[in-house]
C-alpha positions in Angstrom: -33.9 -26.7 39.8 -34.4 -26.5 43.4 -34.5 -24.3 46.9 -35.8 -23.3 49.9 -38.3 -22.7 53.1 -39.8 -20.6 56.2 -42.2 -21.8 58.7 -44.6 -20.3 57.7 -44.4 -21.7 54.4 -43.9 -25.0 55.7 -48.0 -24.8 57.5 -49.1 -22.9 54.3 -47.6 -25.5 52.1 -49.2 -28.7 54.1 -52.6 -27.0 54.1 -52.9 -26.7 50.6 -50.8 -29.9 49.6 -52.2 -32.1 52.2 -55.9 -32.0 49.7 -54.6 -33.3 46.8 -51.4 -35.1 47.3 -53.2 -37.7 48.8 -54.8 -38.5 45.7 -51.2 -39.4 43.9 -49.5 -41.5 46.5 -49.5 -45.2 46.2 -50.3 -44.7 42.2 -47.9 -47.6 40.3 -46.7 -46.4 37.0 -49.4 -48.4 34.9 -51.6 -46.0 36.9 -50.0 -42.9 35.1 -52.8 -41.7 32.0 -51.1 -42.4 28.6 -51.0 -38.6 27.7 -50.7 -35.3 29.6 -53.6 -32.9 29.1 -53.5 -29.1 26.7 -56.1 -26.9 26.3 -58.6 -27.8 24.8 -59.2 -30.9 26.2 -62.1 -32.0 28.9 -59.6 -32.5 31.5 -58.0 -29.3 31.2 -58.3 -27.1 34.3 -61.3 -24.3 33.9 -59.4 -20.4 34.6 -61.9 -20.7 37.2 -59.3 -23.4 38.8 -56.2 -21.7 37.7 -57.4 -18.4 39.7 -58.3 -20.6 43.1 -54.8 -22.0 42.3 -53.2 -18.6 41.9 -54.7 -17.6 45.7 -53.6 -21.2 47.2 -50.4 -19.6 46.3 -50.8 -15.6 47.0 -51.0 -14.4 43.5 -47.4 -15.9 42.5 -48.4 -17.7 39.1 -47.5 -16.5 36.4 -49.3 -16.8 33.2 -47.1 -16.5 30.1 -46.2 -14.1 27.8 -43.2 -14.2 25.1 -40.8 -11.6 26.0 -40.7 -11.2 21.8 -44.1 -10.1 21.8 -43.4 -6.7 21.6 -42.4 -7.3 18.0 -45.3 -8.5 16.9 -49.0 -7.8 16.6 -50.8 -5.1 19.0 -48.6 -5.1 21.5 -45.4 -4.3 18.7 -43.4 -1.4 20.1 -40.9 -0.2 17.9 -38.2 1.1 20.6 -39.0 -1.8 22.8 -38.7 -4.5 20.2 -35.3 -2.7 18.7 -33.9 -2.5 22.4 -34.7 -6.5 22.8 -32.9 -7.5 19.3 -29.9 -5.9 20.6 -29.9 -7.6 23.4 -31.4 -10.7 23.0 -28.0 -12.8 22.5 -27.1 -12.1 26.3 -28.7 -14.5 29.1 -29.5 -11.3 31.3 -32.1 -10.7 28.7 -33.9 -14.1 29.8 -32.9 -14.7 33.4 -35.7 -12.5 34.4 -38.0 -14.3 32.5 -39.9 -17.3 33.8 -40.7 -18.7 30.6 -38.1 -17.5 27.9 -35.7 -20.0 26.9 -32.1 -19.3 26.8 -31.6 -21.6 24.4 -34.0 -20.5 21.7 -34.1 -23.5 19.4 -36.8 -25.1 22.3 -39.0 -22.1 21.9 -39.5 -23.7 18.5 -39.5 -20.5 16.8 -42.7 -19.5 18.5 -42.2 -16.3 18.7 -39.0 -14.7 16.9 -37.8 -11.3 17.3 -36.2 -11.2 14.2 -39.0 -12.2 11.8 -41.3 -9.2 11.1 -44.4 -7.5 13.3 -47.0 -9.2 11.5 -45.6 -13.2 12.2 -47.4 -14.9 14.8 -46.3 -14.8 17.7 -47.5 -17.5 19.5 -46.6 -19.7 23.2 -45.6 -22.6 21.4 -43.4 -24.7 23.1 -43.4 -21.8 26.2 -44.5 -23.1 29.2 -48.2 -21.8 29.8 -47.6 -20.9 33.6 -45.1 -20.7 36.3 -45.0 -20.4 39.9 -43.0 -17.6 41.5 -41.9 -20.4 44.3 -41.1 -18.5 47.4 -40.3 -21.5 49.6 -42.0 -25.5 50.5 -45.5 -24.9 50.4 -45.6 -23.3 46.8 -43.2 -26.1 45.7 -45.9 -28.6 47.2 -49.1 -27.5 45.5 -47.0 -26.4 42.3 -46.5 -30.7 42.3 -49.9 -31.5 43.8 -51.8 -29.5 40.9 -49.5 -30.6 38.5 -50.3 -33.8 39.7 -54.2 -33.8 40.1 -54.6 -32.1 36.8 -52.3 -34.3 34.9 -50.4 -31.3 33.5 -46.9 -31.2 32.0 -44.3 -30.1 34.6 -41.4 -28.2 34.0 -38.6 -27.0 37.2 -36.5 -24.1 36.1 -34.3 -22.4 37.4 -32.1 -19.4 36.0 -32.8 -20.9 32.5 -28.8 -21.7 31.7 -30.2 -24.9 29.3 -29.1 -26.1 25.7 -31.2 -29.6 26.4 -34.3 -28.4 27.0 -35.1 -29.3 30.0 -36.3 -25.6 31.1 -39.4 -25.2 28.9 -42.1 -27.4 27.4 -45.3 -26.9 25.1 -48.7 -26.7 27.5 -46.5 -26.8 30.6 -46.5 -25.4 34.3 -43.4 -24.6 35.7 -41.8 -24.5 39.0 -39.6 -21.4 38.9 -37.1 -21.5 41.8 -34.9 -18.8 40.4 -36.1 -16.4 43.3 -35.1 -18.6 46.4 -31.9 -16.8 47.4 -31.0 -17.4 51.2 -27.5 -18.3 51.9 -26.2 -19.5 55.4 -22.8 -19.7 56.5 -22.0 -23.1 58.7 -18.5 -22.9 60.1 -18.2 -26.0 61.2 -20.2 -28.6 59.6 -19.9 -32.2 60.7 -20.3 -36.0 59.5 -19.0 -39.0 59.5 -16.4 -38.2 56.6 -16.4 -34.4 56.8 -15.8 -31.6 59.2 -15.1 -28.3 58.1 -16.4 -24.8 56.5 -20.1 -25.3 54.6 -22.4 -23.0 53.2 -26.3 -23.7 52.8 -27.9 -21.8 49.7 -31.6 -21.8 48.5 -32.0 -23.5 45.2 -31.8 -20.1 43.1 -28.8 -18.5 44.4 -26.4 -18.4 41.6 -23.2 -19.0 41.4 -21.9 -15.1 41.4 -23.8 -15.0 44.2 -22.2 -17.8 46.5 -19.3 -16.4 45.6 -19.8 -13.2 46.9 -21.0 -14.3 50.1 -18.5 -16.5 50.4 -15.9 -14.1 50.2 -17.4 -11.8 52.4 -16.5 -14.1 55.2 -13.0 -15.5 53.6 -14.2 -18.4 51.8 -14.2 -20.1 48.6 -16.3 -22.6 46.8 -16.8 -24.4 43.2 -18.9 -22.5 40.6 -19.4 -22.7 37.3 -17.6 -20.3 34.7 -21.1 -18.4 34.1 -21.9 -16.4 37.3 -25.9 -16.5 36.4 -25.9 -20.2 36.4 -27.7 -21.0 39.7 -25.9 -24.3 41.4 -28.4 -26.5 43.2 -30.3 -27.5 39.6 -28.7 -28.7 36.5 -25.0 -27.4 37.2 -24.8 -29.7 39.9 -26.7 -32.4 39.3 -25.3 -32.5 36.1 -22.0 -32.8 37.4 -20.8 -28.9 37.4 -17.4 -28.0 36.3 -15.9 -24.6 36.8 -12.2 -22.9 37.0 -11.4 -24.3 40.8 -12.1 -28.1 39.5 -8.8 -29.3 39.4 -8.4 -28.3 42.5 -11.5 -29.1 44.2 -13.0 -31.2 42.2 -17.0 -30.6 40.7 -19.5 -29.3 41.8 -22.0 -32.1 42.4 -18.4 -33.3 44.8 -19.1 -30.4 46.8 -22.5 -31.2 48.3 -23.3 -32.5 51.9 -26.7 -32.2 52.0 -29.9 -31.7 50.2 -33.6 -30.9 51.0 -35.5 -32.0 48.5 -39.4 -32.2 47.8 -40.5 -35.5 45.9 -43.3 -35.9 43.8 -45.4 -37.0 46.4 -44.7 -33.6 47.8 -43.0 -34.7 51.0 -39.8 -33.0 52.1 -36.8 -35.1 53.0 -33.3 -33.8 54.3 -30.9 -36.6 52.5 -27.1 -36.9 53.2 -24.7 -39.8 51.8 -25.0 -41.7 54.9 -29.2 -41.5 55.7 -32.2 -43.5 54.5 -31.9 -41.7 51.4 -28.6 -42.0 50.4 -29.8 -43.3 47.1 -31.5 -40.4 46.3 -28.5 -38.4 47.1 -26.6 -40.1 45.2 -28.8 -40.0 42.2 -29.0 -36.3 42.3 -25.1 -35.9 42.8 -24.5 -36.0 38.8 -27.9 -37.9 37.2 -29.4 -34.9 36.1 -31.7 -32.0 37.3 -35.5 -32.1 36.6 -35.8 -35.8 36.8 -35.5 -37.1 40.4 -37.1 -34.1 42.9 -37.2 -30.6 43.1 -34.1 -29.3 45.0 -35.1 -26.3 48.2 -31.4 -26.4 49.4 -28.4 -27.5 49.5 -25.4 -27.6 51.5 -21.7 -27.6 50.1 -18.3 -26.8 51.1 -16.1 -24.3 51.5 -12.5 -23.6 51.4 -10.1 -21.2 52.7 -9.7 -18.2 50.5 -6.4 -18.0 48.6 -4.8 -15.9 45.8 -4.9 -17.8 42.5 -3.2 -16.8 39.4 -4.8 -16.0 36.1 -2.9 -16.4 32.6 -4.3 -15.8 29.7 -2.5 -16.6 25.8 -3.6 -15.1 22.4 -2.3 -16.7 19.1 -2.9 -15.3 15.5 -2.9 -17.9 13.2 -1.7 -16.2 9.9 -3.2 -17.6 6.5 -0.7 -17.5 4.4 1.9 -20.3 7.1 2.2 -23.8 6.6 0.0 -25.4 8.5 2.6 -28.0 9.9 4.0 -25.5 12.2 0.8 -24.2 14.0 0.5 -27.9 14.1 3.6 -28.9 16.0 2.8 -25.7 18.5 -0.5 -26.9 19.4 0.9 -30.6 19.8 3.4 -29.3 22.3 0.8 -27.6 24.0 -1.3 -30.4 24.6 1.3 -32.6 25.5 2.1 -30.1 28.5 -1.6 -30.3 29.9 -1.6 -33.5 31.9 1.4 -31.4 34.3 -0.3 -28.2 34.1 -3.6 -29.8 35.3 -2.4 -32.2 38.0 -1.1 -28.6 39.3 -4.7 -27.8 39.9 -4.9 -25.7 37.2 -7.8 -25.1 35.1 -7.1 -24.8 31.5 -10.0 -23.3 29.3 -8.9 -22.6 25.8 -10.4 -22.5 22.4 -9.3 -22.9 18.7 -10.6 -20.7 15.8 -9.8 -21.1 11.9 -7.9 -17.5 13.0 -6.3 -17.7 16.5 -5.6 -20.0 19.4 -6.7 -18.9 22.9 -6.1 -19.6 26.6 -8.9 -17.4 28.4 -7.8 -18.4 31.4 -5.2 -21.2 33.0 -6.6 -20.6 36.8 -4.1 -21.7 39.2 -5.5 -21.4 42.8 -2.8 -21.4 45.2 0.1 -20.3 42.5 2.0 -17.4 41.5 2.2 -16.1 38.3 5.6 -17.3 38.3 4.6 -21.2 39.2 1.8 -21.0 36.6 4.6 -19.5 33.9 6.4 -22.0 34.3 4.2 -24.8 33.7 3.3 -22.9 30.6 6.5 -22.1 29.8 6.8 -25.1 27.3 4.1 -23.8 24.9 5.5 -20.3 24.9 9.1 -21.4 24.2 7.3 -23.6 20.7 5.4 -20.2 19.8 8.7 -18.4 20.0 10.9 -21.0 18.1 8.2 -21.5 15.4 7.8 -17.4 15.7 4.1 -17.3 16.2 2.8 -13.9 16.8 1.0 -14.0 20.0 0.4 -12.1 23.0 0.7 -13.5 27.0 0.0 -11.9 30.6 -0.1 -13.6 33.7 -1.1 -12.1 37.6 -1.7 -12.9 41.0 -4.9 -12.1 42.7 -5.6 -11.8 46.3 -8.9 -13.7 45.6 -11.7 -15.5 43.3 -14.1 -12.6 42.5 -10.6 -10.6 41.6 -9.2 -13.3 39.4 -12.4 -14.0 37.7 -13.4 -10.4 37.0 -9.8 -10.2 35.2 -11.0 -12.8 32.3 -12.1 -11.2 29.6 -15.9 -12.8 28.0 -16.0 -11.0 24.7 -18.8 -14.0 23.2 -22.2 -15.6 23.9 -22.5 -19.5 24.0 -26.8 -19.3 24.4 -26.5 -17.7 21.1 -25.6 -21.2 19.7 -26.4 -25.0 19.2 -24.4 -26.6 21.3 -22.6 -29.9 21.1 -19.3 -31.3 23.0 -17.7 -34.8 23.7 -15.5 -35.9 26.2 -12.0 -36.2 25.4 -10.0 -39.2 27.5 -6.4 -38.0 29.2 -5.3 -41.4 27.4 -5.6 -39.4 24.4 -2.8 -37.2 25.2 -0.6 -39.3 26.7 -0.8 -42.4 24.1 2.2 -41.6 21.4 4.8 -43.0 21.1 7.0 -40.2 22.7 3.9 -40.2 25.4 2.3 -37.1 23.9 -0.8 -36.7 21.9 -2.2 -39.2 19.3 -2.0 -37.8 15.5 -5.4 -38.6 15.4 -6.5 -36.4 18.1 -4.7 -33.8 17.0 -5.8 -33.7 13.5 -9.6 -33.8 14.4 -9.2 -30.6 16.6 -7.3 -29.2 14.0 -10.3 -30.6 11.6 -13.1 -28.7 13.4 -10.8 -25.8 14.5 -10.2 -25.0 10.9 -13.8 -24.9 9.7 -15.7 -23.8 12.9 -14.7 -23.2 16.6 -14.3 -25.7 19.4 -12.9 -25.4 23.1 -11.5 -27.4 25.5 -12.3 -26.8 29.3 -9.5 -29.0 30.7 -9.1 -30.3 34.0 -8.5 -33.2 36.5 -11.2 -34.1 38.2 -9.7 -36.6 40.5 -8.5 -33.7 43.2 -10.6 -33.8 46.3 -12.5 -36.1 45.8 -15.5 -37.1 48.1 -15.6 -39.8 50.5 -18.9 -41.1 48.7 -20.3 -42.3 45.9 -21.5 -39.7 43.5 -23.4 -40.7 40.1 -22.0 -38.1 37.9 -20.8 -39.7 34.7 -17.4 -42.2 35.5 -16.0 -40.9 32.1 -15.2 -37.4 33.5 -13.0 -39.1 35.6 -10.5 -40.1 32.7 -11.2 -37.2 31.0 -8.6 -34.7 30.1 -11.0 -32.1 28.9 -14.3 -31.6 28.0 -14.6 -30.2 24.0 -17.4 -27.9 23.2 -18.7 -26.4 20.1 -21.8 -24.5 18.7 -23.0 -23.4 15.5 -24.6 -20.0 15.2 -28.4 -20.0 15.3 -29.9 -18.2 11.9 -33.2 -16.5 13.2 -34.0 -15.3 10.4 -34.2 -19.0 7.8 -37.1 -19.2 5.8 -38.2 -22.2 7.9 -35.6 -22.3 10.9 -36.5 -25.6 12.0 -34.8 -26.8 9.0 -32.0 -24.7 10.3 -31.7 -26.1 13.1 -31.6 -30.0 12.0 -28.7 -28.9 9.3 -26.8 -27.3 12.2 -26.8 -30.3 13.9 -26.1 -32.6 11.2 -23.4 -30.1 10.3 -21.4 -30.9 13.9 -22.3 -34.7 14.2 -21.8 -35.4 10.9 -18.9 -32.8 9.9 -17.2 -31.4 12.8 -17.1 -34.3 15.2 -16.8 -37.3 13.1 -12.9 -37.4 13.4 -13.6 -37.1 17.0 -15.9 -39.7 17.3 -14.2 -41.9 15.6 -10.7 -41.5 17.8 -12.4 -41.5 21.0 -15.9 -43.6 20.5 -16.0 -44.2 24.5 -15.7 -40.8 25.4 -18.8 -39.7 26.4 -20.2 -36.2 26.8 -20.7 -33.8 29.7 -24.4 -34.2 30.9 -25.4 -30.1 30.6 -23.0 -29.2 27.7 -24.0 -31.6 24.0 -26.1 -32.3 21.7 -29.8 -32.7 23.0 -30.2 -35.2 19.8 -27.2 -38.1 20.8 -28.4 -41.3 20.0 -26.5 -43.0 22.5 -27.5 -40.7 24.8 -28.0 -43.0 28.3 -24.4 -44.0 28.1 -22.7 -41.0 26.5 -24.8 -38.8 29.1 -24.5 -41.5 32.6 -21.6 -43.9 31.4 -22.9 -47.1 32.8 -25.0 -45.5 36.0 -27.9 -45.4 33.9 -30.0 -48.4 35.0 -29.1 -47.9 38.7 -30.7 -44.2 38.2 -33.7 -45.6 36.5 -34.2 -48.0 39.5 -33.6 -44.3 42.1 -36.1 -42.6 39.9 -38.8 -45.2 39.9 -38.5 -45.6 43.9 -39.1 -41.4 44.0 -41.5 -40.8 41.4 -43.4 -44.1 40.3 -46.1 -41.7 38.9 -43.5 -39.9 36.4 -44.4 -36.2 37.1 -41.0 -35.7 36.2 -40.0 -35.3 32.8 -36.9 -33.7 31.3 -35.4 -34.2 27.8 -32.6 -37.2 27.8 -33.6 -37.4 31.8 -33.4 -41.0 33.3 -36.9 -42.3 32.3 -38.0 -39.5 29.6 -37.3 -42.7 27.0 -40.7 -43.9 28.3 -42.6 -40.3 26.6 -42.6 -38.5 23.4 -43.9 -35.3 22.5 -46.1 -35.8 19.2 -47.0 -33.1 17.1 -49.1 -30.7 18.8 -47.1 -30.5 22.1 -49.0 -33.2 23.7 -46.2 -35.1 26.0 -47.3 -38.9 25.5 -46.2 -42.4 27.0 -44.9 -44.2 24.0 -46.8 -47.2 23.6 -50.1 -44.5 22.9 -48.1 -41.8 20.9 -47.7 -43.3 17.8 -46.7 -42.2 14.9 -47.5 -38.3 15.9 -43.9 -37.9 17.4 -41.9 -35.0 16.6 -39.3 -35.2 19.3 -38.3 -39.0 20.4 -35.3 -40.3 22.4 -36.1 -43.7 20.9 
């Protein structure tokens, strides 16, 4: 969700903008038609208009076709179809897509790989089109048609997206996945900051920035998925990753955006300039809702050697369960140390084994970072808990993060998490772990899987105000889980409602119930929260709403739990409604 421009695409993209943006500016939201048009309808544009639209832009839309419909119908190709099952679990097999989504519950089982060649396979809730965007002047008629035609608009990016927020039924996307420049700035300056920066287009990933990063002895924040591109949801969702405790997130990082509002005008915003609000708003209230990022600047950090440590423990069946008990309450009681190191901490718990995959200490040795985990080692050998432990130096990032094994697929699962407060763990009477904590992690942990990317994210922290959620301040770590998607249900919609109500109801009930306040990390929960505006924006919520009606009084942006999508509902054939006219044809309400 965002990127970048030439020139030349600057002139292009006022030519063809400059028509038809006119038309939306000044509208007040009571202006805004009470439904967005699908085909079918009067309004829709003729595929005369789509193909004049398709030159405005030199050929780069995109009409859509499931990457599943090779399994189905005439176009079913055995080899083809039996080479995309195999790989479908694995975001590589989407990223290339503009339309797929990653998370496949939001495809709405449209069209399913798994089901047999001759079930429908259908766009669903696909987006209809997307625009290659190759700079300014594609992202500005990509908004002005939008806009003129009163179509659904979706901004994606590289896809990376359990809420939803990616795809939509009879939608035209803004794909932004392609806009890969990156800039070194050696010596960027303002009023609160002078060092290294780097500029990136709004597709570059965060693998990517990495790598150019190191090629000139730098380091920045990414996110632990190196196909996650930065400047859309990662960090305007807050974006965490294995250098946070050190560094702090990702949405910390930025000094600058350029970002093209509804209206299609292209502003250059900072903390300190006339749009300091809207920097704010899109440093941590969410991608899709505000603008459409081109670029964005962040910083950069002397590369160091970080250590990487990585724990493995077997949980035998037949042990009293007391004892893994007391190991994993000495392990958490350790974190707070271990993370004020600036040490990351991601582990996970499993009805069979225990995990650390990694503790990333940037700056440490191997021997600083055994020692800080020394504690829980010494408890696994006491308690004599098979396990296994190995701990390096490397000279750098990309070394270190090649060295973590990823043997598992989280886009293969529904997702929930909460946000577990550091009081938590420090609240006993002995200042360790509450009973209650431990017993709910222990609770899920026995019948599912759950893990715990642990931090503290009050390292390096900005000199302004960013909107990210205030929870993740106090929060010691952020708990994940999924539940396994089942393509193959008779009816997998009904799948999909019991795996949710299996980890709301089931797995996180404990949880909720010890930490009710905690919140939950913006890009990584449940897309069906019911207390979603202040578990997703802990108290920055109507402060957003007032950003987001300032930049888009029109609402062309919608995204799913976004600041403002409370005002739509999608009823039952796709159609994206205001509520007051949808009523009772809703199938998908934040209400």
């Amino acid at each position: 969700m965002g990127r970048i421009c030439s020139a030349q695409g600057v002139i292009r993209g006022t030519l063809v903008a400059s028509l038809i943006i006119s038309s939306v500016i000044g509208r007040h939201q009571h202006d805004v038609p009470s439904c967005r048009v699908i085909p079918g309808d009067e309004q829709w544009p003729t595929d005369e208009t789509w193909a004049d639209f398709n030159q405005s832009i030199s050929g780069r839309l995109i009409r859509t076709v499931p990457i599943a419909s090779v399994c189905h119908g005439s176009t079913y190709d055995e080899g083809k179809c039996a080479t995309l099952r195999d790989n479908w679990f694995f975001p590589a097999t989407h990223l290339p897509s503009s339309s797929s989504p990653m998370a496949y519950e939001w495809s709405n089982d449209s069209c399913n790989p798994f089901t047999p060649p001759e079930a429908p396979c259908v766009i669903g809730n696909h987006v209809l089109y997307a625009v290659n965007a190759t700079g300014l002047s594609d992202y500005q008629a990509t908004l002005a048609f939008a806009s003129k035609h009163n179509i659904r608009l979706v901004i994606r990016s590289s896809g990376h997206d359990y809420l939803g927020k990616s795809t939509g039924a009879h939608a035209l996307a803004l794909w932004t996945l392609h806009l890969k420049s990156t800039q070194l700035l050696p010596t960027f300056k303002s009023s609160t900051y002078a060092g290294g920066a780097m500029k990136i287009g709004a597709g570059v990933s965060g693998g990517e920035a990495q790598a150019f990063a190191h090629s000139h002895g730098r380091v920045v924040v990414v996110g632990n998925c190196p196909s996650v591109t930065l400047a859309g949801g990662w960090v305007q969702g807050g974006g965490h990753g294995i250098l946070s405790s050190k560094y702090g997130l990702g949405a910390d990082q930025v000094l600058e955006f350029e970002v093209v509002t509804a209206d299609g005008e292209l502003l250059t915003i900072t903390p300190y300039n006339d749009h300091a609000d809207l920097f704010w708003a899109l440093t941590g209230g969410g991608g899709g809702t505000f603008g459409v990022v081109l670029s964005m600047t962040i910083k950069t950090y002397p590369e160091t050697p970080i250590s990487i440590a990585l724990l493995t423990v077997t949980r035998p069946p037949n042990r009293d369960p007391k004892t893994f008990k007391s190991f994993f309450r000495t392990f958490l009681s350790t974190l707070p140390a271990t993370l004020d190191s600036g040490v990351t901490v991601i582990w996970a718990l499993f009805p069979t084994a225990f995990m650390i995959f990694p503790a990333a200490g940037p700056d440490l040795t191997a021997q600083q970072l055994d020692f800080l985990l020394q504690p829980t080692r010494a408890r696994l050998k006491e308690l004599d808990f098979p396990y296994e432990y190995s701990s390096n130096t490397y000279p750098d990032y990309p070394s270190a993060f090649a060295s973590v094994p990823r043997t598992w697929n989280a886009s293969d699962y529904h997702m929930n998490g909460r946000l577990i407060p550091r009081s938590l763990v420090e609240t006993s009477n002995d200042g360790g772990p509450s009973e209650e904590l431990i017993d709910a992690l222990l609770h899920i942990g026995n019948l599912a899987g759950n893990a715990g990317v642990s931090y503290n994210l009050n390292a390096n922290l900005p000199a302004h105000p960013v909107s990210v959620n205030p929870k993740l301040r106090s929060t010691i770590f952020n708990l994940a889980l999924g539940v396994p998607i089942n393509y193959t249900a008779a009816v997998p919609q009904h799948s999909y409602a019991e795996a949710h109500d299996f980890m709301n109801s089931v797995l996180l009930e404990p949880i909720k119930k010890v930490a009710p306040d905690g919140g939950a990390y913006l890009s990584e929960a449940s897309p069906y929260e019911n207390e979603w505006k202040r578990d997703f924006y802990g108290g920055n919520y109507d402060e957003l709403l007032k950003v987001k009606d300032k930049y888009d009084p029109v609402g062309l942006f919608y995204a799913w739990t976004g600041v403002g999508s409370d005002r739509w509902v999608e009823r039952a054939d796709g159609r994206l409604c205001r509520v007051e006219f949808a009523k009772d044809e809703i199938v998908h309400s934040e209400l």
